[in-house]
Residue frames as qw, qx, qy, qz and C-alpha x, y, z in Angstrom:
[[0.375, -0.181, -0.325, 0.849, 121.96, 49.05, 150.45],
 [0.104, -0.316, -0.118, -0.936, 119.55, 51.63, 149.06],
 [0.595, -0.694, -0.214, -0.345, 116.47, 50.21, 151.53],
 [0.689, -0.366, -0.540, 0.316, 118.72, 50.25, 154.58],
 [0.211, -0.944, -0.144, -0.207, 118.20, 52.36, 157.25],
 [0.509, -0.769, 0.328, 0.206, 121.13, 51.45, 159.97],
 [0.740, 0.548, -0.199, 0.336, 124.47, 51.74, 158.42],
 [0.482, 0.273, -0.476, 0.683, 127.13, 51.26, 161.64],
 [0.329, -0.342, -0.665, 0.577, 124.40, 51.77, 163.85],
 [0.080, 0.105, -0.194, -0.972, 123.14, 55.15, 162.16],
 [0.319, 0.575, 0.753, -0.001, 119.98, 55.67, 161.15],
 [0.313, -0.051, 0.436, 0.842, 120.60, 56.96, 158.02],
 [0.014, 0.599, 0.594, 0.537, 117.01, 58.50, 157.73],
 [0.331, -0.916, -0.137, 0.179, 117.22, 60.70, 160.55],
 [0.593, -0.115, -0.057, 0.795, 120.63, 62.57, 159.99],
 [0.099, 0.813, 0.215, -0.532, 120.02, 65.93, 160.67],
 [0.435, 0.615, 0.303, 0.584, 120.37, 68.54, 157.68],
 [0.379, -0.529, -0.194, 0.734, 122.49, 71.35, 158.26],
 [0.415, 0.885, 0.201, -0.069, 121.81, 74.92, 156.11],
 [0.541, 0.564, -0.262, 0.566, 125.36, 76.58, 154.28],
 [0.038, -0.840, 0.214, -0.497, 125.62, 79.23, 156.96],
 [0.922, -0.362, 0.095, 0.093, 125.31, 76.36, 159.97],
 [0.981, 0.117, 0.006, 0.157, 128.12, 74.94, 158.45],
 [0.304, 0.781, -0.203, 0.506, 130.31, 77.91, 157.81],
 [0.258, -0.741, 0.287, -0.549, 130.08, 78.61, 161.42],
 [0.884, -0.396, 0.207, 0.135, 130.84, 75.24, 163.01],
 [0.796, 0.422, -0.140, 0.410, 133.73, 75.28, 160.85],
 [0.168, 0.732, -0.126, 0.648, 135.12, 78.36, 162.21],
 [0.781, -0.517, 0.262, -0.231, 134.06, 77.02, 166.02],
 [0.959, 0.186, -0.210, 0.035, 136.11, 73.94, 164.56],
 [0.498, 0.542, -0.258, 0.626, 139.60, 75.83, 163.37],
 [0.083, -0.773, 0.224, -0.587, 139.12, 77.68, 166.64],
 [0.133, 0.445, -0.834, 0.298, 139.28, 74.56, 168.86],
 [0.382, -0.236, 0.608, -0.654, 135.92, 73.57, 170.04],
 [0.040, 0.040, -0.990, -0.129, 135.76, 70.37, 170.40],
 [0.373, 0.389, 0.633, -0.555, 132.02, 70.39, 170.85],
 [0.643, 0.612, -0.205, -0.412, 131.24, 72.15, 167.16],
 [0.288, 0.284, -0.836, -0.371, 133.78, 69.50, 165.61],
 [0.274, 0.138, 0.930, -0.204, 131.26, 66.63, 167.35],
 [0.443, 0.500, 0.571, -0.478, 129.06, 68.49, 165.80],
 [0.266, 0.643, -0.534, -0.481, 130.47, 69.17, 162.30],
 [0.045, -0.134, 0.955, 0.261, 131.44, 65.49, 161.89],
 [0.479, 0.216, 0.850, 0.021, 128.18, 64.97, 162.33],
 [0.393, 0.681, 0.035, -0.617, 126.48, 67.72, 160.20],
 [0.483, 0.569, -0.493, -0.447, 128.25, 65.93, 157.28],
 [0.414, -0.246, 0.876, 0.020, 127.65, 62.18, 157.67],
 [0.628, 0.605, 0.292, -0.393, 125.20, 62.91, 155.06],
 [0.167, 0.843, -0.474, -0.193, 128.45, 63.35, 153.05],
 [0.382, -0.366, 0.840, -0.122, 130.07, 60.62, 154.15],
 [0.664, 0.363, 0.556, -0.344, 126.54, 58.55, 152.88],
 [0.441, 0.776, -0.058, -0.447, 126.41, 60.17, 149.67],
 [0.120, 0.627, -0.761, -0.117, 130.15, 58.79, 148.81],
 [0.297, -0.020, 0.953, -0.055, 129.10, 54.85, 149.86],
 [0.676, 0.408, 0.496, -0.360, 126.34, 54.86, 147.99],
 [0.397, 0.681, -0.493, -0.369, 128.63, 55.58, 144.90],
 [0.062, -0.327, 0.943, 0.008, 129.81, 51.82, 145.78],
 [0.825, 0.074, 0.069, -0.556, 127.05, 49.89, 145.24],
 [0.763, 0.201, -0.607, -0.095, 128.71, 46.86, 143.97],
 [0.540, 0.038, -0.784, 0.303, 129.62, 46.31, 147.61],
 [0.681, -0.559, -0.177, -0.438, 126.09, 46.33, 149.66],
 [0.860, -0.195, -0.439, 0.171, 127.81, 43.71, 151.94],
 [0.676, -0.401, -0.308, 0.537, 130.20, 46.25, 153.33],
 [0.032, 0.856, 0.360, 0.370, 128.22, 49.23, 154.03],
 [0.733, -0.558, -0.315, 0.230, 129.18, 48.94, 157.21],
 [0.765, -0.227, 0.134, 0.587, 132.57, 49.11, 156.77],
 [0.267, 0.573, 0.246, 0.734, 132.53, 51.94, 153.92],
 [0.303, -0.901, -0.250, -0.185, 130.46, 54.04, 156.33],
 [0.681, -0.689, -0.014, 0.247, 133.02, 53.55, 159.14],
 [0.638, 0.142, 0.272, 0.706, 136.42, 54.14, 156.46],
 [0.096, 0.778, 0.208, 0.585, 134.33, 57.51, 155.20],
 [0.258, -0.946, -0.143, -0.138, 133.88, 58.80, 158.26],
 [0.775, -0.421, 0.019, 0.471, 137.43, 58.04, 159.13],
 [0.448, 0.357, 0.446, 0.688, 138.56, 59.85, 155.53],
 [0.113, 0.767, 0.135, 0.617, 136.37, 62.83, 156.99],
 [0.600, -0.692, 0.155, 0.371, 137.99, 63.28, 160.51],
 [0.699, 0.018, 0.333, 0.633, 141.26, 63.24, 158.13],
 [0.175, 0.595, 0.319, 0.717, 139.64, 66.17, 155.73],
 [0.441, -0.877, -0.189, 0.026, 138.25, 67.98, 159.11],
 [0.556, -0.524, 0.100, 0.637, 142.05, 68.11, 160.44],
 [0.490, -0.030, 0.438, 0.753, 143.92, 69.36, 157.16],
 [0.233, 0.782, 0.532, 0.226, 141.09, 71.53, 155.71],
 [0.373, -0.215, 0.003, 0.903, 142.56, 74.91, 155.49],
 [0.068, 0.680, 0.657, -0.319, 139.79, 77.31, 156.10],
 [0.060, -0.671, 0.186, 0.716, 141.33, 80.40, 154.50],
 [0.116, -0.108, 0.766, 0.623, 141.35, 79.29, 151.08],
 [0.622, 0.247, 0.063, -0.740, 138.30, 79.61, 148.85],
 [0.322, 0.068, -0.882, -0.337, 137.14, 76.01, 148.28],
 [0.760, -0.304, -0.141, -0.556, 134.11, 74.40, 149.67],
 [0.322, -0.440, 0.794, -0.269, 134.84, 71.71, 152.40],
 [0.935, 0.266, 0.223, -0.075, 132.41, 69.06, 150.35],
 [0.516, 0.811, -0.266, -0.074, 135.03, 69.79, 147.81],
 [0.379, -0.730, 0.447, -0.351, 137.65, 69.10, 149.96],
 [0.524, -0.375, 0.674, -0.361, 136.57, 66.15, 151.79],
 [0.915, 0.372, -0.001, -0.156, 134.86, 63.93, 149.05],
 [0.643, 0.505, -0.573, 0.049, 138.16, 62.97, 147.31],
 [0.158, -0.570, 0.582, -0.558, 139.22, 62.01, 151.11],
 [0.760, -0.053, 0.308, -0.570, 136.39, 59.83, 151.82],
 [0.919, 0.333, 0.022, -0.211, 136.83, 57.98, 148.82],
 [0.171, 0.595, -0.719, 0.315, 140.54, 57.82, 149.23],
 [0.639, -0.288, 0.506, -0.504, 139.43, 55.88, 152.43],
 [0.830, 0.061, 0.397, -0.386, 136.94, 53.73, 151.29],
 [0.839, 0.468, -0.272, -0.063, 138.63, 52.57, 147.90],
 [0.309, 0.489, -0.763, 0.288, 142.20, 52.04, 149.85],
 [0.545, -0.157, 0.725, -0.390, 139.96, 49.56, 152.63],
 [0.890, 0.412, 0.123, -0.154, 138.24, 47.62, 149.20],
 [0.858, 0.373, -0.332, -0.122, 141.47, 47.25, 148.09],
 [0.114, -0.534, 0.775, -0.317, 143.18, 45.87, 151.36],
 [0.568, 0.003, 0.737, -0.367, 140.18, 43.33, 151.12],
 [0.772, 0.311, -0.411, -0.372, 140.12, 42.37, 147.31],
 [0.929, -0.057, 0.349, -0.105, 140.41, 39.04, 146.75],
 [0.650, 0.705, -0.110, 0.262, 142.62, 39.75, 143.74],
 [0.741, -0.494, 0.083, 0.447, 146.55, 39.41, 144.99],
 [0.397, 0.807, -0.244, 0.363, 149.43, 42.09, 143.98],
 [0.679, 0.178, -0.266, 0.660, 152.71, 41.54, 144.82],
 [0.379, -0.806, -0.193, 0.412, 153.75, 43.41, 148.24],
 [0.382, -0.158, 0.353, 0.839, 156.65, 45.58, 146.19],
 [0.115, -0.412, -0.395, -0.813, 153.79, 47.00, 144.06],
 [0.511, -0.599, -0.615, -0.048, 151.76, 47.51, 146.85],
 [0.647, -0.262, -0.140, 0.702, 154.55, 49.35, 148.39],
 [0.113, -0.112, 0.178, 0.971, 154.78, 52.15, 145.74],
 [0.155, -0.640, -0.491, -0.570, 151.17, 52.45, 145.14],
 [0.479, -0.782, -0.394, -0.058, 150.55, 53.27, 148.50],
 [0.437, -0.477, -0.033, 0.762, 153.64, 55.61, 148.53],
 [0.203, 0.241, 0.398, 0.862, 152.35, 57.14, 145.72],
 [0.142, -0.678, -0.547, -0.469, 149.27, 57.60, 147.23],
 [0.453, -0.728, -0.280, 0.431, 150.57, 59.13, 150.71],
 [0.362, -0.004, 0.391, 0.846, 152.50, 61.15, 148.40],
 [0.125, -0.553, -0.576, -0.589, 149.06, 62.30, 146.29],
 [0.563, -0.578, -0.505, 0.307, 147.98, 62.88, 150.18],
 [0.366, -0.681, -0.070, 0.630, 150.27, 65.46, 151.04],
 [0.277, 0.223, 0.488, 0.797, 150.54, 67.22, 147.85],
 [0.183, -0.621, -0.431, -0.629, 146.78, 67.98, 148.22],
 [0.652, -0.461, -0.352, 0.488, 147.35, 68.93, 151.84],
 [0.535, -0.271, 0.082, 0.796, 149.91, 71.12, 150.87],
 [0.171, -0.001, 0.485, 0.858, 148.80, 72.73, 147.73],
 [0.478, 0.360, 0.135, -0.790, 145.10, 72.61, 147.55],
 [0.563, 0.570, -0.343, -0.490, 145.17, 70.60, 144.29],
 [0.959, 0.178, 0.189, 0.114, 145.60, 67.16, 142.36],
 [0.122, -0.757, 0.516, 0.381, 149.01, 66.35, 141.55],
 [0.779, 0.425, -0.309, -0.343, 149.86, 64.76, 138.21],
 [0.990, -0.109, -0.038, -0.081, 151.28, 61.69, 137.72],
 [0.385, 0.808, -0.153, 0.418, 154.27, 63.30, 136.98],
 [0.289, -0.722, 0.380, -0.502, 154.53, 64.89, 140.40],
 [0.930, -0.356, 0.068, -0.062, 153.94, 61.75, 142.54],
 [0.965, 0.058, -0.062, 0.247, 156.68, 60.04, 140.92],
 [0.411, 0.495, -0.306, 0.702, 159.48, 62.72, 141.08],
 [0.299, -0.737, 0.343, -0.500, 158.32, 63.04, 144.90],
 [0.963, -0.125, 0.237, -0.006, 158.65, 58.99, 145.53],
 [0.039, 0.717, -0.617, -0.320, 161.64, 59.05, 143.17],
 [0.565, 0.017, 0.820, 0.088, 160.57, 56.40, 141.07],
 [0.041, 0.060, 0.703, 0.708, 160.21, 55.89, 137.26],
 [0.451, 0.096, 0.259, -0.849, 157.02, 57.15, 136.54],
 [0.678, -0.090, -0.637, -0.356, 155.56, 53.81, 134.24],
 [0.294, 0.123, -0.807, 0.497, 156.02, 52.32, 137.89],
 [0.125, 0.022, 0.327, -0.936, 153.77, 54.36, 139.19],
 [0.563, 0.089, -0.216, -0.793, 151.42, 54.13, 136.91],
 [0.626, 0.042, -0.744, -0.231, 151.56, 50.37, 136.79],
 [0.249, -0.152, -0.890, 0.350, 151.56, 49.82, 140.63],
 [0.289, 0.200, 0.150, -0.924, 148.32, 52.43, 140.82],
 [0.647, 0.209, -0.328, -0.656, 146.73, 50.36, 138.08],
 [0.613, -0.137, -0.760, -0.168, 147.13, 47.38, 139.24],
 [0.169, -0.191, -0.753, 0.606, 145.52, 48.14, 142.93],
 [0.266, 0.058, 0.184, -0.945, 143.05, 50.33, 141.86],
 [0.477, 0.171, 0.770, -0.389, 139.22, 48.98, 141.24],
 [0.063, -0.160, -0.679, -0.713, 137.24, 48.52, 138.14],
 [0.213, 0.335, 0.425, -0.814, 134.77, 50.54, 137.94],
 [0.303, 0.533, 0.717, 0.333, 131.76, 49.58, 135.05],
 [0.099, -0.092, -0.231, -0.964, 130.49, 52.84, 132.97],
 [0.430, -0.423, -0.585, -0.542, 127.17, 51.74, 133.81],
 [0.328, -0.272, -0.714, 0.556, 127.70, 52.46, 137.56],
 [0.208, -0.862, -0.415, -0.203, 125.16, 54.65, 138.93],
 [0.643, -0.085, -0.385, 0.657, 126.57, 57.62, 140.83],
 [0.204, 0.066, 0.265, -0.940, 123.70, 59.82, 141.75],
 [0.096, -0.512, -0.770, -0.368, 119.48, 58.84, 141.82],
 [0.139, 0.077, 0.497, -0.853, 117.04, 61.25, 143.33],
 [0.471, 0.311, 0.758, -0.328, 114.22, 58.69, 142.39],
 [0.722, 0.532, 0.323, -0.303, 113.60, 59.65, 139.18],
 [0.515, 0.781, -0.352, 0.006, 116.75, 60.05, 137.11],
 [0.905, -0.223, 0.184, 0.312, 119.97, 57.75, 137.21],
 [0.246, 0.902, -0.355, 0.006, 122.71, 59.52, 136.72],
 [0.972, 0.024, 0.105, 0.210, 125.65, 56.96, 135.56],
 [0.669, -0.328, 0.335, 0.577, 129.35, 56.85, 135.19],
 [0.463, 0.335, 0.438, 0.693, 129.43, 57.03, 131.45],
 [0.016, 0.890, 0.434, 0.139, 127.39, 60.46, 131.95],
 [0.343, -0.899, 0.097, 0.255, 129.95, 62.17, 133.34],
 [0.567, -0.190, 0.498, 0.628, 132.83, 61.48, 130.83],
 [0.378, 0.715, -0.282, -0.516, 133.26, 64.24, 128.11],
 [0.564, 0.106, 0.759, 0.306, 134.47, 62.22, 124.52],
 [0.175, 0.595, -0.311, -0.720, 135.51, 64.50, 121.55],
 [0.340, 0.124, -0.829, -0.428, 134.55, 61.21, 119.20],
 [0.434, 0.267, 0.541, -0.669, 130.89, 61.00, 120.68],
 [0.370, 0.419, 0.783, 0.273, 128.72, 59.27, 118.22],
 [0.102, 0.792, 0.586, -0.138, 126.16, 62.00, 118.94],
 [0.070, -0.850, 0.111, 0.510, 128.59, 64.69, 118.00],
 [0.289, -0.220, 0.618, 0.698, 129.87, 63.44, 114.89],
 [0.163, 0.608, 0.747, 0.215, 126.00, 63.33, 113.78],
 [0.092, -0.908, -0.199, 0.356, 126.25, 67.17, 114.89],
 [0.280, -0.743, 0.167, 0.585, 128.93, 67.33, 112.68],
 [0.219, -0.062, 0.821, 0.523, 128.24, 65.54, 109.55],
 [0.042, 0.655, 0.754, -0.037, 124.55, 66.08, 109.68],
 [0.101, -0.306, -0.271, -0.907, 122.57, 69.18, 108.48],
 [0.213, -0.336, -0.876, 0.271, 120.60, 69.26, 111.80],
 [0.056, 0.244, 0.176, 0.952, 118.91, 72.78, 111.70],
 [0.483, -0.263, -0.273, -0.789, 115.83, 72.12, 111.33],
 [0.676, -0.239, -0.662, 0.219, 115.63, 69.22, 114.08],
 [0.205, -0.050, -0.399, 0.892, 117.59, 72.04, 116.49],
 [0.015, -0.299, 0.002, -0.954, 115.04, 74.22, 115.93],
 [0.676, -0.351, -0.523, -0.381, 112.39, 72.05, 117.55],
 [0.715, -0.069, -0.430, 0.546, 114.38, 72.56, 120.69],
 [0.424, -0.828, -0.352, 0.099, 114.30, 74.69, 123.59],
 [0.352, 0.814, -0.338, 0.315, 116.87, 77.27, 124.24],
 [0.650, -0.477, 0.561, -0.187, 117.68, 75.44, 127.47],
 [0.945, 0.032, 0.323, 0.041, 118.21, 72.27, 125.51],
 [0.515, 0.819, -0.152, 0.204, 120.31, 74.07, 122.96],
 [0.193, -0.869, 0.403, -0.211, 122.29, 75.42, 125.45],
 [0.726, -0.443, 0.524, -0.050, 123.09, 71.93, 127.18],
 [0.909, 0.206, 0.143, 0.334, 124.00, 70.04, 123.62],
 [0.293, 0.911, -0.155, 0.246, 125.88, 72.87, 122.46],
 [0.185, -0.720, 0.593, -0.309, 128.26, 72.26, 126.06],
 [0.768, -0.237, 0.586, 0.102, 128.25, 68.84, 126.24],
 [0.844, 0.346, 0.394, 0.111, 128.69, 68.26, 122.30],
 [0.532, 0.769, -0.042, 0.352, 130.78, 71.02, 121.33],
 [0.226, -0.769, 0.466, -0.374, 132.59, 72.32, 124.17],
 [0.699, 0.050, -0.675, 0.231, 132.96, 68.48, 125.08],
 [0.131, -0.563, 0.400, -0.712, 131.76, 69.53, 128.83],
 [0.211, -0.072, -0.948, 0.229, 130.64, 66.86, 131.64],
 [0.365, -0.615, -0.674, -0.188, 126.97, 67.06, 132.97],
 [0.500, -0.775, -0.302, 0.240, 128.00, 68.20, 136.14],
 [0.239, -0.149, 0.133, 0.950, 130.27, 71.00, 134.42],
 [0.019, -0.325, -0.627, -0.708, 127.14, 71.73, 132.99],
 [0.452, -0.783, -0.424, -0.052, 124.23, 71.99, 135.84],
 [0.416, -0.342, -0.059, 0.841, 127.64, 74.07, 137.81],
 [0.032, -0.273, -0.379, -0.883, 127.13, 76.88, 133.94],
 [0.237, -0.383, -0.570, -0.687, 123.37, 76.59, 133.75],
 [0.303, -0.187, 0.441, -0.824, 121.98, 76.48, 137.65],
 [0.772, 0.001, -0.360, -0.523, 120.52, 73.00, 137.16],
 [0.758, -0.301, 0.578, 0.022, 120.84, 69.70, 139.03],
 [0.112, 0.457, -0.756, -0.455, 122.51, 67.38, 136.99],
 [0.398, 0.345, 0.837, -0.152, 119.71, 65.12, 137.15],
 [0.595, 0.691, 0.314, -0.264, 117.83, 67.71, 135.05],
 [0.113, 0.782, -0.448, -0.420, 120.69, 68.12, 132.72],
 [0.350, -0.129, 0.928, 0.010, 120.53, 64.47, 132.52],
 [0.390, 0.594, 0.681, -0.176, 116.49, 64.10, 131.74],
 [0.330, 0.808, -0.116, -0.474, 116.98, 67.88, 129.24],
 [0.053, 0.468, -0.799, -0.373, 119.95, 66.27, 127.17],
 [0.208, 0.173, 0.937, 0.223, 118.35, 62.22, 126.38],
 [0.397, 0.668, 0.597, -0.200, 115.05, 64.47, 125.50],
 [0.472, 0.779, 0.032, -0.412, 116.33, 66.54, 123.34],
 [0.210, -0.353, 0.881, 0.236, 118.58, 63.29, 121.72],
 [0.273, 0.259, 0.923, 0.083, 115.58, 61.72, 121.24],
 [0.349, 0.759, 0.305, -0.457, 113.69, 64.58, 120.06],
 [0.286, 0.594, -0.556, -0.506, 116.51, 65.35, 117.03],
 [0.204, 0.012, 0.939, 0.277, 116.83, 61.04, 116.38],
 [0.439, 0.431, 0.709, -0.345, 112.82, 61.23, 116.09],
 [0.276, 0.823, 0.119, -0.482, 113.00, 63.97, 113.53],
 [0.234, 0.625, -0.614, -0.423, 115.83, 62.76, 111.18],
 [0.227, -0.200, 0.945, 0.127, 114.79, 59.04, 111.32]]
């Protein structure tokens, strides 16, 4: 999928690129009714829309289809977006998209579940739907089930057994020189690399270290923060927060081994 160009007919190397302010202001054309700016909104973010199918990769074969589910997932975030509130519309829409696209992968797994679990996952998840709708916000697992009225292990079990495995080695961001994977983004208070920060006398290693690099182990290894909670702090992509952190990993391993 990453050399193709048409995806549903698109040609995914021409989509236009819109600046913040653009965007601000079709919105606001949007909320206000004109149907012209939403043609043009939907498209201003099919770049979005991309961004989210390329997180699938295991399923090149149905780009197509992902494309066409996203964009369906952002019409869906377009309607319900609630302009007053202080949230970005990426913000927003992403969980939407992928709502979409994962609830069309798993109307076409190949793996069977029982139509009764099938039932309450997908009442849990129109549930999960209107919650964030309503509120703005994820609702816990908690919530779902006391709005479905159903035992909550239910829940959990008919969620888990529809939802997708997903390998830690998935990619889920390149910008050609850095791969920025699954496992990267999971904090993990029993990190190898932090118990060596915590049993180890590493001073003098640290000190061979930028203050930028400092900074980033310091929040991912002590503070137990996620990459992309990190580049958000420090005003980095997370690509470089990626490429700053394994160099200065491999700068302390060099120095104590």
């Amino acid at each position: 999928m990453a050399n193709r160009v048409l995806i549903s007919g698109v040609n995914t190397t021409n989509l236009p690129k819109f600046k913040n302010e653009e965007i601000m202001q079709l919105l606001k054309a949007v909320k206000a009714g004109d149907e012209f700016a939403r043609d043009k909104f939907v498209v201003a973010n099919l770049r979005l829309v991309l961004s989210v199918v390329q997180r699938f990769s295991g399923h090149c074969d149905k780009a197509d289809d992902m494309f066409q589910v996203g964009c369906v997932g952002l019409l869906k975030a377009i309607d319900n977006f609630d302009d007053t509130l202080n949230v970005k519309f990426s913000t927003y829409a992403v969980p939407m998209i992928i709502g979409e696209i994962r609830r069309f992968l798993r109307d076409n797994n190949s793996v069977r579940v029982s139509r009764s679990i099938r039932d309450t996952a997908y009442k849990a998840l129109q549930a999960k739907e209107r919650f964030i709708k309503e509120n703005n916000a994820e609702p816990s697992l908690e919530e779902i089930a006391c709005m479905i009225e159903l035992p909550l292990k239910d829940v959990i079990f008919a969620l888990d057994a529809i939802s997708e495995t997903v390998s830690l080695n998935e990619p889920v961001y390149n910008d050609g020189n850095e791969t920025i994977r699954v496992m990267d983004q999971i904090s993990d208070e029993r990190n190898c690399d932090e118990v060596l920060f915590e049993k180890l006398s590493l001073t003098d290693a640290i000190k061979n270290l930028s203050e930028r690099e400092k900074e980033i182990l310091l929040m991912r290894y002590y503070i137990g923060k996620t990459q992309m909670e990190v580049s958000e702090e420090v005003g980095i992509s997370q690509a470089q927060v990626s490429r700053l952190e394994k160099n200065a990993l491999k700068t302390i391993k060099n120095f104590i081994d």
